[in-house]
BALOBA-1460 file (C-alpha; in Angstrom, 3 decimals):
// residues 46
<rec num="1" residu="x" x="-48.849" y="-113.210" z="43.056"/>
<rec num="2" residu="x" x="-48.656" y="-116.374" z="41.167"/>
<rec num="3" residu="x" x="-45.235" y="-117.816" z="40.972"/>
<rec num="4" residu="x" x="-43.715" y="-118.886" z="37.645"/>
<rec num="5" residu="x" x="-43.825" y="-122.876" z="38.762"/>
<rec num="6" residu="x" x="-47.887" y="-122.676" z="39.045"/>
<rec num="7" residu="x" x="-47.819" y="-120.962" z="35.530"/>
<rec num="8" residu="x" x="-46.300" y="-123.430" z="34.148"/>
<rec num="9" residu="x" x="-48.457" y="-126.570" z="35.735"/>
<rec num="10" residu="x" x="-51.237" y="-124.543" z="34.290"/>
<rec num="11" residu="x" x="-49.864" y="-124.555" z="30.954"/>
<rec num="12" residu="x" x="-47.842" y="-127.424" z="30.252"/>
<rec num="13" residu="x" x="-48.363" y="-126.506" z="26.349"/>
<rec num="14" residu="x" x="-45.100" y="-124.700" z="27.284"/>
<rec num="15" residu="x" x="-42.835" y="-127.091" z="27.649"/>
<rec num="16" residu="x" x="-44.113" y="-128.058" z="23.480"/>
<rec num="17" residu="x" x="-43.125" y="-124.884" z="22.864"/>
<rec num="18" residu="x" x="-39.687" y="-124.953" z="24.415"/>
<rec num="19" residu="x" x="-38.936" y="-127.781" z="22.350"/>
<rec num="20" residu="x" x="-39.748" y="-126.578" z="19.384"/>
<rec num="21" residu="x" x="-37.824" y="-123.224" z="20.119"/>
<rec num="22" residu="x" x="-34.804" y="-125.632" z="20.904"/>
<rec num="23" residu="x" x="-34.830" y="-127.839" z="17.961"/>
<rec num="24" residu="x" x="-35.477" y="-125.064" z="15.225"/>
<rec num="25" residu="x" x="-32.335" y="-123.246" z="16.849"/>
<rec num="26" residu="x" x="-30.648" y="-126.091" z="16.850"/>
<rec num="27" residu="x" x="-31.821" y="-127.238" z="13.169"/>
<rec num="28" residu="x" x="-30.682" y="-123.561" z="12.030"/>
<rec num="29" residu="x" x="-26.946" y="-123.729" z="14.043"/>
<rec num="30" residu="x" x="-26.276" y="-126.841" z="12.037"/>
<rec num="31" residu="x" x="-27.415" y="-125.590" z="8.989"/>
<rec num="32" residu="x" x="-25.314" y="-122.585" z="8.697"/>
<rec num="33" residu="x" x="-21.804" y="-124.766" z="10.279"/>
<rec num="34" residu="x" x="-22.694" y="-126.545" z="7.432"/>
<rec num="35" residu="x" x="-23.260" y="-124.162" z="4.921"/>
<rec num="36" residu="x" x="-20.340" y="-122.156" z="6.391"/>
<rec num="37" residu="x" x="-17.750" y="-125.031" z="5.778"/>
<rec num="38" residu="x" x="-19.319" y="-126.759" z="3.048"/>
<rec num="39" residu="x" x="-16.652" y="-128.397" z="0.654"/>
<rec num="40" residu="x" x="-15.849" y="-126.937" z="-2.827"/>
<rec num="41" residu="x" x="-17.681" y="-128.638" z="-5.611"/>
<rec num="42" residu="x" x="-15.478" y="-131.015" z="-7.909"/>
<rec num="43" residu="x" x="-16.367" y="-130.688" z="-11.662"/>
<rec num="44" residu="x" x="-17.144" y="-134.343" z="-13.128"/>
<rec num="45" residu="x" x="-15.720" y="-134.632" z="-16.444"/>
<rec num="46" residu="x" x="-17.222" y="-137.026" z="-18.604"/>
């Protein structure tokens, strides 16, 4: 039975993957905080 360490040395496309899966969660987190507490819009009058 191969253990999960010589999976991953097989594949190291993984790690890529990982990342990716980090920074679009990430990315998305921030988004909605920001969305979530976004300020209210002032009206310019002219």
């Amino acid at each position: 039975m191969k253990t999960i360490s010589e999976f991953v040395s097989r594949h190291p496309w993984i790690y890529v993957v990982l990342a990716f899966l980090v920074l679009l969660t990430a990315w998305s987190t921030l988004i909605s905080v920001a969305v979530k507490f976004a300020p209210k819009q002032v009206e310019v009058k002219r």
